[in-house]
ROVEXMAR-434495 format. One record per residue (C-alpha): residue number from 0; residue in three letters; x, y, z. Coordinates in Angstrom, 1 decimal. Layout:
<atom pos="NUM" code="ALA" x="X" y="Y" z="Z"/>
...
# end
This chain:
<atom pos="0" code="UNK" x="0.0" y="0.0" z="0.0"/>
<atom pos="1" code="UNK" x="0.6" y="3.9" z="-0.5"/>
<atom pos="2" code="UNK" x="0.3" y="5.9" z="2.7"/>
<atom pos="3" code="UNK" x="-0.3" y="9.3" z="1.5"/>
<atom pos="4" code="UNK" x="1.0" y="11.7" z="3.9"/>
<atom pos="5" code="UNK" x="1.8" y="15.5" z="4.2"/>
<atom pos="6" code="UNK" x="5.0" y="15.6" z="3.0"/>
<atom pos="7" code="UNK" x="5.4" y="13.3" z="-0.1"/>
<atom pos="8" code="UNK" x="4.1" y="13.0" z="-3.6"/>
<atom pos="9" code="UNK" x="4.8" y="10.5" z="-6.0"/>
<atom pos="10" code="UNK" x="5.6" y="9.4" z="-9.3"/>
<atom pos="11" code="UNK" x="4.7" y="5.5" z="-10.0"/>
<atom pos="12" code="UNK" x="5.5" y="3.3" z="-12.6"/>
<atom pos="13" code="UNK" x="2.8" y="1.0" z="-12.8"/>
<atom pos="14" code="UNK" x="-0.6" y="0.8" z="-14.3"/>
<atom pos="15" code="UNK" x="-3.6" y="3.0" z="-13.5"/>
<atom pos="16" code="UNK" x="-5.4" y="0.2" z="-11.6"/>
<atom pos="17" code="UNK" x="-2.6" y="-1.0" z="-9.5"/>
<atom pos="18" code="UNK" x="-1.5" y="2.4" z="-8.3"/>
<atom pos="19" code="UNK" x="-5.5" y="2.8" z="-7.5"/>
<atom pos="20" code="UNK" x="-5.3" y="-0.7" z="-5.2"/>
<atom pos="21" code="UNK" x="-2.4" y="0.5" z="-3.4"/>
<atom pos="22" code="UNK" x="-4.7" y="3.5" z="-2.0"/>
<atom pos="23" code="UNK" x="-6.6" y="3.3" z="0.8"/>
<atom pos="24" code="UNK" x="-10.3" y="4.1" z="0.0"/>
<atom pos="25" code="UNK" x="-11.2" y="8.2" z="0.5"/>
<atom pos="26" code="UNK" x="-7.4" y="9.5" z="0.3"/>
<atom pos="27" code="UNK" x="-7.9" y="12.1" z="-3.4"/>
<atom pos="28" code="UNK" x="-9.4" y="15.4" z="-3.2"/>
<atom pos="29" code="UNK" x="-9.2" y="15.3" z="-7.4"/>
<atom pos="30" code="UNK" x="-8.7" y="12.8" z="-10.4"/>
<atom pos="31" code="UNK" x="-7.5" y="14.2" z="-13.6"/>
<atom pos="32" code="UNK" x="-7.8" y="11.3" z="-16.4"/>
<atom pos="33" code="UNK" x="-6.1" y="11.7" z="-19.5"/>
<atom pos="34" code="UNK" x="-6.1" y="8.4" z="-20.6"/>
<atom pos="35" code="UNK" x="-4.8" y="7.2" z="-24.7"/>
<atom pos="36" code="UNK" x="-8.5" y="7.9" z="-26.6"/>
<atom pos="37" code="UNK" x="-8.6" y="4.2" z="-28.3"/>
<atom pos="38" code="UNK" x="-7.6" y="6.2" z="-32.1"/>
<atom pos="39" code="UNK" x="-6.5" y="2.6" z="-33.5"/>
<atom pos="40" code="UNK" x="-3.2" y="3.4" z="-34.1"/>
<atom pos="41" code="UNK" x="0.2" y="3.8" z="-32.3"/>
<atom pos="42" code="UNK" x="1.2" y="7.7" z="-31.0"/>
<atom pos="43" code="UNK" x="4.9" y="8.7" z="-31.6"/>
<atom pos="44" code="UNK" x="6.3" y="11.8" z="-31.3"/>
<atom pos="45" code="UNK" x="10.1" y="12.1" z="-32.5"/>
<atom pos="46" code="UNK" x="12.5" y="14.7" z="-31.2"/>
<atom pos="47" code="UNK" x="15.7" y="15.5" z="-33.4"/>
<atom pos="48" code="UNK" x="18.9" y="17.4" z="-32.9"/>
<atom pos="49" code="UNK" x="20.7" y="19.7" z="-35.2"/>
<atom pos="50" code="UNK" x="24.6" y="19.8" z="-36.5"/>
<atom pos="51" code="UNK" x="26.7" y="21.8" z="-38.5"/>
<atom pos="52" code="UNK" x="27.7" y="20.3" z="-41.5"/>
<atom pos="53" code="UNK" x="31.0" y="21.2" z="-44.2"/>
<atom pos="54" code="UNK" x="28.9" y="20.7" z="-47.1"/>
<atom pos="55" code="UNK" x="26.4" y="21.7" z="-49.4"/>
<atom pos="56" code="UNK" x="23.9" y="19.1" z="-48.9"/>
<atom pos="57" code="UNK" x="22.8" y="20.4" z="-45.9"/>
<atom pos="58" code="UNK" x="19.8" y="22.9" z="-45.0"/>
<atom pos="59" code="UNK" x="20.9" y="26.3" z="-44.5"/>
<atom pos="60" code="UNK" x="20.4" y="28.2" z="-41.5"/>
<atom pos="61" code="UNK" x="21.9" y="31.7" z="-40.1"/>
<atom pos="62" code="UNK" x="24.4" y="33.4" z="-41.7"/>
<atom pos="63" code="UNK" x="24.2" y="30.5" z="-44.7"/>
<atom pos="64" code="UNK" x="26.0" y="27.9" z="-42.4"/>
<atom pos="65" code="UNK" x="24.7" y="24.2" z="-42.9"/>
<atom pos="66" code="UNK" x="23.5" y="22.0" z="-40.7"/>
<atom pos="67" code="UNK" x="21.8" y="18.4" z="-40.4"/>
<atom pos="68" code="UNK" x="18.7" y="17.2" z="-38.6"/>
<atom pos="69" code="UNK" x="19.3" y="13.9" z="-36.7"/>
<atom pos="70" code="UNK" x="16.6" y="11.9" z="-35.2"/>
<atom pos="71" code="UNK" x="16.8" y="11.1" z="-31.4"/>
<atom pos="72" code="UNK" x="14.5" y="9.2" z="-30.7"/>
<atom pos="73" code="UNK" x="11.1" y="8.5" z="-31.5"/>
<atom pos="74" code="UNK" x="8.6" y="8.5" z="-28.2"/>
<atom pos="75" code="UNK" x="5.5" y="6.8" z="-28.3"/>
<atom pos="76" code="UNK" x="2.6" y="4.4" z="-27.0"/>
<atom pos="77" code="UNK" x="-0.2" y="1.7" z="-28.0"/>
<atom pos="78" code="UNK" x="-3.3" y="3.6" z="-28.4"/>
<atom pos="79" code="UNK" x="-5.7" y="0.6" z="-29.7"/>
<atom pos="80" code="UNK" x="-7.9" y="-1.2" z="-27.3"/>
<atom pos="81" code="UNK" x="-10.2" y="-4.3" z="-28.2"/>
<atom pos="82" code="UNK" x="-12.7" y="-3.3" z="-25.5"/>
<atom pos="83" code="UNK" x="-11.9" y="0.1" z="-24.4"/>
<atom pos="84" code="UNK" x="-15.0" y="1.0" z="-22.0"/>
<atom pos="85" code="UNK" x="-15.6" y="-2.2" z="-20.3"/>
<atom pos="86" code="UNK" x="-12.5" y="-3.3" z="-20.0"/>
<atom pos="87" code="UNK" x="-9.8" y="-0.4" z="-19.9"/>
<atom pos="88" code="UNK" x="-11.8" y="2.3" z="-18.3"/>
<atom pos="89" code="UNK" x="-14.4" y="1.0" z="-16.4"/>
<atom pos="90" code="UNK" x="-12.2" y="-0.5" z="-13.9"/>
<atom pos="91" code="UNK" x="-10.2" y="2.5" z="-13.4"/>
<atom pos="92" code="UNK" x="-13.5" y="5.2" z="-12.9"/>
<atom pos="93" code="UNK" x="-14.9" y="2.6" z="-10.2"/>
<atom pos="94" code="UNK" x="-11.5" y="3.0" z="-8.4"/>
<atom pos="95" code="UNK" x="-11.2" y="6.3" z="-8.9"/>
<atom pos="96" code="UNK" x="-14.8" y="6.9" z="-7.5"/>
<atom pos="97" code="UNK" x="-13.8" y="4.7" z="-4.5"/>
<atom pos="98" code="UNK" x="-10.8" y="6.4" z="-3.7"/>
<atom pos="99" code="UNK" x="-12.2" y="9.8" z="-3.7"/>
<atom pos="100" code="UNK" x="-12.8" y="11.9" z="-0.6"/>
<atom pos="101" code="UNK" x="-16.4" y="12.7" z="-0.2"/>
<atom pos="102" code="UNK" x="-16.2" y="16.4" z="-1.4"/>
<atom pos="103" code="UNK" x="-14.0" y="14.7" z="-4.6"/>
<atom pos="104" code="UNK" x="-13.9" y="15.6" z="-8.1"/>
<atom pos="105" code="UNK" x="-13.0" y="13.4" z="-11.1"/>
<atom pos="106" code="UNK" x="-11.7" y="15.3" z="-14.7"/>
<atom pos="107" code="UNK" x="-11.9" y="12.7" z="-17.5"/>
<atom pos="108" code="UNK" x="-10.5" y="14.3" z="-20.8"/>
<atom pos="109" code="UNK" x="-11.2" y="12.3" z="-23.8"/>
<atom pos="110" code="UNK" x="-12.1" y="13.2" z="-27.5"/>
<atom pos="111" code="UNK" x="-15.4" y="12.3" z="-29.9"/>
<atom pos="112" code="UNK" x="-14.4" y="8.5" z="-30.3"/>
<atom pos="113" code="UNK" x="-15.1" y="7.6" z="-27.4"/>
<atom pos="114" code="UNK" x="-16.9" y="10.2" z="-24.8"/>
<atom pos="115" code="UNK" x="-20.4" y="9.7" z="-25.5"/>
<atom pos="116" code="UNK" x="-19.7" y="6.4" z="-24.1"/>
<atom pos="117" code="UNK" x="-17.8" y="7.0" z="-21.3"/>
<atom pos="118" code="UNK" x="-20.3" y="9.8" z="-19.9"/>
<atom pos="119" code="UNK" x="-23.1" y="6.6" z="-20.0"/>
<atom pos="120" code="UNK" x="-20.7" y="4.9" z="-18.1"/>
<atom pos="121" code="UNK" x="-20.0" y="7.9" z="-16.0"/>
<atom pos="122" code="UNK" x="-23.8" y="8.3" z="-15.0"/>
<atom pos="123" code="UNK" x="-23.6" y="4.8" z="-13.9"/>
<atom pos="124" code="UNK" x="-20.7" y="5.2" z="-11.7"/>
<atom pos="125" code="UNK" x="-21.0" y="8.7" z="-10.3"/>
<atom pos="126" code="UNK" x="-24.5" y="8.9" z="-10.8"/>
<atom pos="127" code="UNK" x="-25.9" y="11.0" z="-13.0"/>
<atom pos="128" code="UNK" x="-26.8" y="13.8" z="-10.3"/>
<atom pos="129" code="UNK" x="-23.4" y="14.6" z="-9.9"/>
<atom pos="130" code="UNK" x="-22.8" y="15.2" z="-13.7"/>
<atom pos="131" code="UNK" x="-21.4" y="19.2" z="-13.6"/>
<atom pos="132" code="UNK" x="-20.1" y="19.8" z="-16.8"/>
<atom pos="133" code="UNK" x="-18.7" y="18.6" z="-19.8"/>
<atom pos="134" code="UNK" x="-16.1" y="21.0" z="-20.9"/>
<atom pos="135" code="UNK" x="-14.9" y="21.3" z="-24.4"/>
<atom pos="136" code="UNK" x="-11.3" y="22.7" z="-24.6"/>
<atom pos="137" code="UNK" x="-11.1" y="24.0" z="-28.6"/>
<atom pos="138" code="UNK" x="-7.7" y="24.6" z="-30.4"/>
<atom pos="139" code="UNK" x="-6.7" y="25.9" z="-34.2"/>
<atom pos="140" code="UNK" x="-3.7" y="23.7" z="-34.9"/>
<atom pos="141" code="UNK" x="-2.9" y="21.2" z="-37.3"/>
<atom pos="142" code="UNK" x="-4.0" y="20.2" z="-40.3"/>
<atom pos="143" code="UNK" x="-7.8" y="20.3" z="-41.4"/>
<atom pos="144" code="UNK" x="-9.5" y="17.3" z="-43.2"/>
<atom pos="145" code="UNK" x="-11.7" y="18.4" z="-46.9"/>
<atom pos="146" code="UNK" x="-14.3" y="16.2" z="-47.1"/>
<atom pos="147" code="UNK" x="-15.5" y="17.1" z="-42.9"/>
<atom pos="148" code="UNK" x="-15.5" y="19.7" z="-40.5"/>
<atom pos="149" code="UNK" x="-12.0" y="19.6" z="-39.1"/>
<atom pos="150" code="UNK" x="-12.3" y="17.9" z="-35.6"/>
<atom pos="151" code="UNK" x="-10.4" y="21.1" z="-33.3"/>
<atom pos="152" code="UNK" x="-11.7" y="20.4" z="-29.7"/>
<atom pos="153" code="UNK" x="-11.6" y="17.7" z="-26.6"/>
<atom pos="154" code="UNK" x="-14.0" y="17.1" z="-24.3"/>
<atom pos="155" code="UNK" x="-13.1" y="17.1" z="-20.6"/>
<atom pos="156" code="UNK" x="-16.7" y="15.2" z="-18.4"/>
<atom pos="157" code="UNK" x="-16.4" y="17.0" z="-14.9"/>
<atom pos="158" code="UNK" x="-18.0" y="14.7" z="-12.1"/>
<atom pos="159" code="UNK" x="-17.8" y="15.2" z="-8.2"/>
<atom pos="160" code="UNK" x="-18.8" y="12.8" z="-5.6"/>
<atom pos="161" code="UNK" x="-21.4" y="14.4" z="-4.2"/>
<atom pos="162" code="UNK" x="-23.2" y="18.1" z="-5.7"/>
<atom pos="163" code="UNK" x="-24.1" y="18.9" z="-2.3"/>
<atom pos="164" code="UNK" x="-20.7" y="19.2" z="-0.9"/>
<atom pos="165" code="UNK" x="-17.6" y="19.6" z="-3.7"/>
<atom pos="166" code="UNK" x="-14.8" y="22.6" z="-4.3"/>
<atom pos="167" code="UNK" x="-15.2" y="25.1" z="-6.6"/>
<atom pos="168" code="UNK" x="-13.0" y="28.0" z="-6.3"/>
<atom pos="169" code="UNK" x="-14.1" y="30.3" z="-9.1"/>
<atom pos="170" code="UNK" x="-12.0" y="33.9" z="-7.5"/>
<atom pos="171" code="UNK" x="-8.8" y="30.9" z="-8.2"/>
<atom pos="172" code="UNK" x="-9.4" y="30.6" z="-11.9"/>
<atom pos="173" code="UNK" x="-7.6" y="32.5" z="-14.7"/>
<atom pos="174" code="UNK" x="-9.6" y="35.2" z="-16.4"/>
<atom pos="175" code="UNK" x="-10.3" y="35.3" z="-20.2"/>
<atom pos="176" code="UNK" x="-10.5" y="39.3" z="-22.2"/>
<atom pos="177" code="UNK" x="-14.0" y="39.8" z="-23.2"/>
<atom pos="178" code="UNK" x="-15.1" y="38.7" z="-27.0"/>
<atom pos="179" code="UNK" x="-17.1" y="42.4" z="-26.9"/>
<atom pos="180" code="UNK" x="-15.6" y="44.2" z="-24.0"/>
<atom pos="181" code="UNK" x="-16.9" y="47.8" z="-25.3"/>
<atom pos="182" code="UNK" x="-20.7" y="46.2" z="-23.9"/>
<atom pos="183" code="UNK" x="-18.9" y="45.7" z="-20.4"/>
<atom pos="184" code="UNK" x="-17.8" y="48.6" z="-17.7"/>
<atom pos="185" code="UNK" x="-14.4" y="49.4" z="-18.2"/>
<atom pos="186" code="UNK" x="-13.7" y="47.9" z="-14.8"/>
<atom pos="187" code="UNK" x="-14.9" y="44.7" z="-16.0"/>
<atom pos="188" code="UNK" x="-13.1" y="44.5" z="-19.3"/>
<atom pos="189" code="UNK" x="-9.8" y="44.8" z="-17.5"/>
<atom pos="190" code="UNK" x="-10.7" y="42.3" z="-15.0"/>
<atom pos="191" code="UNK" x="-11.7" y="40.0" z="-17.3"/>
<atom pos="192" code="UNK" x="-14.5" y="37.1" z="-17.4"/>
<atom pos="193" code="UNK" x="-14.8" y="33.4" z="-16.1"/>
<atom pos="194" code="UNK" x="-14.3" y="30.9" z="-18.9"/>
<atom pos="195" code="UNK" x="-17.6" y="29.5" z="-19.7"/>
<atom pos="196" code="UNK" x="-17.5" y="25.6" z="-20.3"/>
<atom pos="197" code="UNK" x="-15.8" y="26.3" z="-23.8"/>
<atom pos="198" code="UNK" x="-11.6" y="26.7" z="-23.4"/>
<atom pos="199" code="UNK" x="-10.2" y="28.3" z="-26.3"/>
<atom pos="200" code="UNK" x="-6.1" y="27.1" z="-25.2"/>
<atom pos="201" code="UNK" x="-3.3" y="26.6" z="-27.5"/>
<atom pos="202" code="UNK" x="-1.9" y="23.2" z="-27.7"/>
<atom pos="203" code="UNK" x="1.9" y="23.3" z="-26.6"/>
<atom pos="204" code="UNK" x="3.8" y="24.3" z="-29.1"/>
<atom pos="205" code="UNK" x="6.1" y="21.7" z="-31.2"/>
<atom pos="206" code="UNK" x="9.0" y="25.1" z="-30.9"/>
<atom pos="207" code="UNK" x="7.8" y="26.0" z="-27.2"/>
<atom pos="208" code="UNK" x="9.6" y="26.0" z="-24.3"/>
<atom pos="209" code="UNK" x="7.0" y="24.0" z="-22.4"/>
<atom pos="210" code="UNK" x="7.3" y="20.6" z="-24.9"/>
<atom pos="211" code="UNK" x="8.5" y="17.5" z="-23.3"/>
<atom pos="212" code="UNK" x="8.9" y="15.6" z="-26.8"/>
<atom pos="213" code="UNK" x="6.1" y="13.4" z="-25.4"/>
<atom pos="214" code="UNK" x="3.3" y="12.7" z="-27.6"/>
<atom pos="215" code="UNK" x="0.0" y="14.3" z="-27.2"/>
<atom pos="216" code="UNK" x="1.4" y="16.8" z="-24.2"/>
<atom pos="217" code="UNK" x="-1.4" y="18.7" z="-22.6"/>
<atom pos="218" code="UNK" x="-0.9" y="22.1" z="-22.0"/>
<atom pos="219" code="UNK" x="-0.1" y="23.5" z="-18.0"/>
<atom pos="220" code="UNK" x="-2.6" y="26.2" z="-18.8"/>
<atom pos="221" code="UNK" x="-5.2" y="23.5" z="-19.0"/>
<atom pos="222" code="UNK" x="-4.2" y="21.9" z="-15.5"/>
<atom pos="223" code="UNK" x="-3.5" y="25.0" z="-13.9"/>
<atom pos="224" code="UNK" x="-7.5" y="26.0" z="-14.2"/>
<atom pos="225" code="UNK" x="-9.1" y="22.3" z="-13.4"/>
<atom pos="226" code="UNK" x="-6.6" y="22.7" z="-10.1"/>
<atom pos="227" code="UNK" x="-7.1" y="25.9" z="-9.5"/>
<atom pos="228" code="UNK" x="-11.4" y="25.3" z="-9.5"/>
<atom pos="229" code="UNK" x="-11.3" y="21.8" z="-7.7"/>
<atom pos="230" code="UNK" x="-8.4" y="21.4" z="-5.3"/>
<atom pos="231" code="UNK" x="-7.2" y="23.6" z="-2.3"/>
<atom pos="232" code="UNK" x="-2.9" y="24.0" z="-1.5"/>
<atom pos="233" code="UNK" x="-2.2" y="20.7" z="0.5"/>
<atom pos="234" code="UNK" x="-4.7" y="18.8" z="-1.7"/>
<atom pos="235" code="UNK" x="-3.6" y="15.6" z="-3.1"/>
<atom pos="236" code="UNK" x="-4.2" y="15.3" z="-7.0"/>
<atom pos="237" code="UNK" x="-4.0" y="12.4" z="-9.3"/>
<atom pos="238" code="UNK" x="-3.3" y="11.1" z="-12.6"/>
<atom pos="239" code="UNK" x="-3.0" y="7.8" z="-13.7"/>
<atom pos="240" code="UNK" x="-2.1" y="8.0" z="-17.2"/>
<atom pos="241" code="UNK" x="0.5" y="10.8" z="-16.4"/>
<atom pos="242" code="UNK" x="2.0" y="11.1" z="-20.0"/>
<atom pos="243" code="UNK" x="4.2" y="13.8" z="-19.9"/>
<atom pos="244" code="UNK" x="3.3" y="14.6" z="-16.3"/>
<atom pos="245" code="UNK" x="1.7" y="17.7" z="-17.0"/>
<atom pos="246" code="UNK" x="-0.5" y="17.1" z="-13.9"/>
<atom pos="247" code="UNK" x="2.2" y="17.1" z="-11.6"/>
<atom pos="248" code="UNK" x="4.4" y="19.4" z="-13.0"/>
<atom pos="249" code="UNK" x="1.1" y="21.9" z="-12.5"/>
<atom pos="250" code="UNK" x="0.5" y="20.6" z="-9.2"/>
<atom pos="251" code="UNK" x="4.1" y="20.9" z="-7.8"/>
<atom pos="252" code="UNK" x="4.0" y="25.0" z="-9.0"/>
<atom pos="253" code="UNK" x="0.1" y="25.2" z="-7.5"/>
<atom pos="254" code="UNK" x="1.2" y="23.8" z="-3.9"/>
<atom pos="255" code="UNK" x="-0.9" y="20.9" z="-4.5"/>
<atom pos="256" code="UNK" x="0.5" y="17.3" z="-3.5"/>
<atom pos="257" code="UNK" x="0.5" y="14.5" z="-6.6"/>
<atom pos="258" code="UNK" x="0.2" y="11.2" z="-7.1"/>
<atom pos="259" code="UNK" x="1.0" y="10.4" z="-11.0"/>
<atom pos="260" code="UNK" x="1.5" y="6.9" z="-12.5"/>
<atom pos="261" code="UNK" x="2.1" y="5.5" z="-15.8"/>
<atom pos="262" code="UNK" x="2.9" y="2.4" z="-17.3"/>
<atom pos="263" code="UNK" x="4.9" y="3.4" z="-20.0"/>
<atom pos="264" code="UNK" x="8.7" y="3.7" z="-18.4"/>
<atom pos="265" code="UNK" x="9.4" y="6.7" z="-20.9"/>
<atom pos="266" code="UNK" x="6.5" y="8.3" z="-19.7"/>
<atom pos="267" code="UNK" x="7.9" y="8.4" z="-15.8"/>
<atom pos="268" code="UNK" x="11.1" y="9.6" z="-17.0"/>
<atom pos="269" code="UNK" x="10.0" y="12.3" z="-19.3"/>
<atom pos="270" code="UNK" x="7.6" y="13.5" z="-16.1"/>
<atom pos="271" code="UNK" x="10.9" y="13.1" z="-13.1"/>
<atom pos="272" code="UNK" x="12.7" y="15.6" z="-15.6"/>
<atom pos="273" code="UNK" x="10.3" y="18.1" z="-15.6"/>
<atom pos="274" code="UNK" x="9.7" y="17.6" z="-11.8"/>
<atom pos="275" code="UNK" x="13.4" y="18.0" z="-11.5"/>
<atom pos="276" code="UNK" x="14.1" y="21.1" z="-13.6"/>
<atom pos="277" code="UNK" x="11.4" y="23.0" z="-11.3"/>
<atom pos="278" code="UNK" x="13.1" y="21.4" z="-8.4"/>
<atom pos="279" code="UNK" x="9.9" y="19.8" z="-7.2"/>
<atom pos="280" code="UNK" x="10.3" y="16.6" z="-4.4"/>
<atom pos="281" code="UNK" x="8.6" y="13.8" z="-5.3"/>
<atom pos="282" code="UNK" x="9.6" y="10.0" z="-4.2"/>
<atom pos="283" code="UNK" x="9.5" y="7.5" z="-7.4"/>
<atom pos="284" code="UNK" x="7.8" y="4.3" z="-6.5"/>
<atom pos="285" code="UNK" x="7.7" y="1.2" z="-8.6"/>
<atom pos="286" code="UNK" x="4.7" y="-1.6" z="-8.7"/>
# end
C-alpha cells in the first residue's frame, strides 16, 4: 500500500489500476484522467537534434551555415484497445470513484471517439446527479480534413462525488478578455470574465519552451485552471495516465501534493525531468 501523507508526492511506474489498489479508500481530493483515446493506431512523437555540417547538402540556416537534422528518438505508445470502455476504463473510474474523498472531483479528458460512451458509463458510476459539466477545450492547430469539418476540440466530463458538498473555487481561476468588451464597464473589461465551459487554449507548441517531446502533451494552462477550480494548497491530486506529467508538474508549482502513475517507463522519466528542472520533491515508486 501507498500511505499518502503531508509531505510526499509520488511518481509511479505502474498501471492505473494498481496504483489505484495500493490506495486506501477516500485518500484524493481530485482525479484528472487523460487516458490514450482508443484512435487505433500507435502515438509517436520524435524529437531530433541539429549539427553543422562542411557541405552543401545540408539545409541552411543563419548566416548561410549548414546543418543536419538527426533523429533522437522516437517516443510513443499503443493507443488501440479491443474493449476500451468495459474493459480499460471501467475498472479505473470505479476506483477512482472509490478512492475519492467525499467532497472529490474526477476530470476525465477524452475526444469524440469515445466520450459519449464513457459519460453513459460515468452516470452509472458517479450517478448521474453529480454530472457538472462537460467541458470542451477548442484549439486551431494542425491540419484540417476536406471532405469534414476539421475535428479542433476535446471534451473534458467533470463529475464530483457528491453536488451537495464539492470545491469550486471560481475567485482561483484565470480570467479570459471579453469577445465584446466595449458592452462591459471598463472595470470589467480589465478584469476580465470566467471561462464559460468552452476553453479556447493553444496546444503546446512543437517550438515552445514548455514541450516535453512526449506525444499528445497537454498544455499547463489546462491543468493550472481544473486545479485551480477543484483542489485547495495541500490537496492531493491524481493522474493515472500521467504522460508527460503535466498534472504534476502543475500541481508541484500550485502547492498541490501529486500522485501520478504511468505504465509506460518513458513516460515516468519524461515526467521526473520536468519535476526536477522545477526542483519539485517527489519520491518515485515502482509496482
Amino acid at each position: 500500500m501507498i500511505n499518502l501523507d503531508a509531505e510526499h508526492s509520488y511518481v509511479v511506474s505502474g498501471t492505473a489500476e494498481a496504483t489505484l489498489n495500493s490506495l486506501d479508500q477516500g485518500t484524493l481530493d481530485l482525479i484528472y484522467i487523460d487516458p490514450p483515446f482508443n484512435t487505433g493506431i500507435t502515438q509517436t512523437k520524435t524529437t531530433t537534434k541539429s549539427r553543422q555540417s562542411n557541405d552543401n547538402d545540408g539545409l541552411t540556416g543563419f548566416g548561410g551555415k549548414k546543418y543536419h537534422r538527426e533523429k533522437v528518438e522516437a517516443v510513443g505508445y499503443n493507443d488501440s484497445h479491443d474493449d476500451f470502455i468495459d474493459s480499460f476504463l471501467k475498472p479505473v473510474l470505479e476506483l477512482s470513484h472509490q478512492k475519492l474523498k467525499d467532497h472529490g472531483a474526477l476530470y476525465l479528458h477524452l475526444d469524440y471517439r469515445e466520450v459519449h460512451y464513457a459519460k453513459v458509463l460515468l452516470d452509472k458510476v458517479f450517478g448521474r446527479d453529480n454530472f457538472l459539466n462537460e467541458i470542451i477545450w477548442a484549439y486551431d492547430y494542425g491540419g484540417k480534413a476536406k471532405t469534414r469539418w476539421p475535428a479542433k476540440h476535446d471534451n473534458i466530463l467533470f463529475y464530483v462525488k457528491d453536488r451537495k458538498n464539492y470545491k469550486f473555487n471560481s475567485d482561483q481561476i484565470d480570467r479570459e478578455p471579453y469577445m465584446a468588451p466595449g458592452l462591459v464597464t471598463k472595470e470589467k473589461a480589465e478584469r476580465g470574465k470566467l471561462p464559460t465551459d468552452v476553453w479556447w487554449h493553444t496546444i503546446v507548441s512543437p517550438t515552445g519552451r514548455e514541450k516535453s517531446g512526449y506525444p499528445n502533451q497537454k498544455p499547463l494552462g489546462i491543468l493550472r485552471r481544473i486545479l485551480g477550480a477543484s483542489s485547495d494548497e495541500g490537496d492531493f491530486v491524481a493522474d493515472f495516465f500521467s504522460g508527460s506529467g503535466t498534472t504534476a508538474v502543475a500541481a508541484s508549482e500550485m502547492g498541490r501534493r501529486f500522485i501520478v502513475s504511468d505504465v509506460n517507463p518513458k513516460a515516468i522519466e519524461v515526467t521526473s525531468t520536468r519535476l526536477d528542472a522545477i526542483g519539485a520533491k517527489y519520491q518515485r515508486l515502482d509496482l
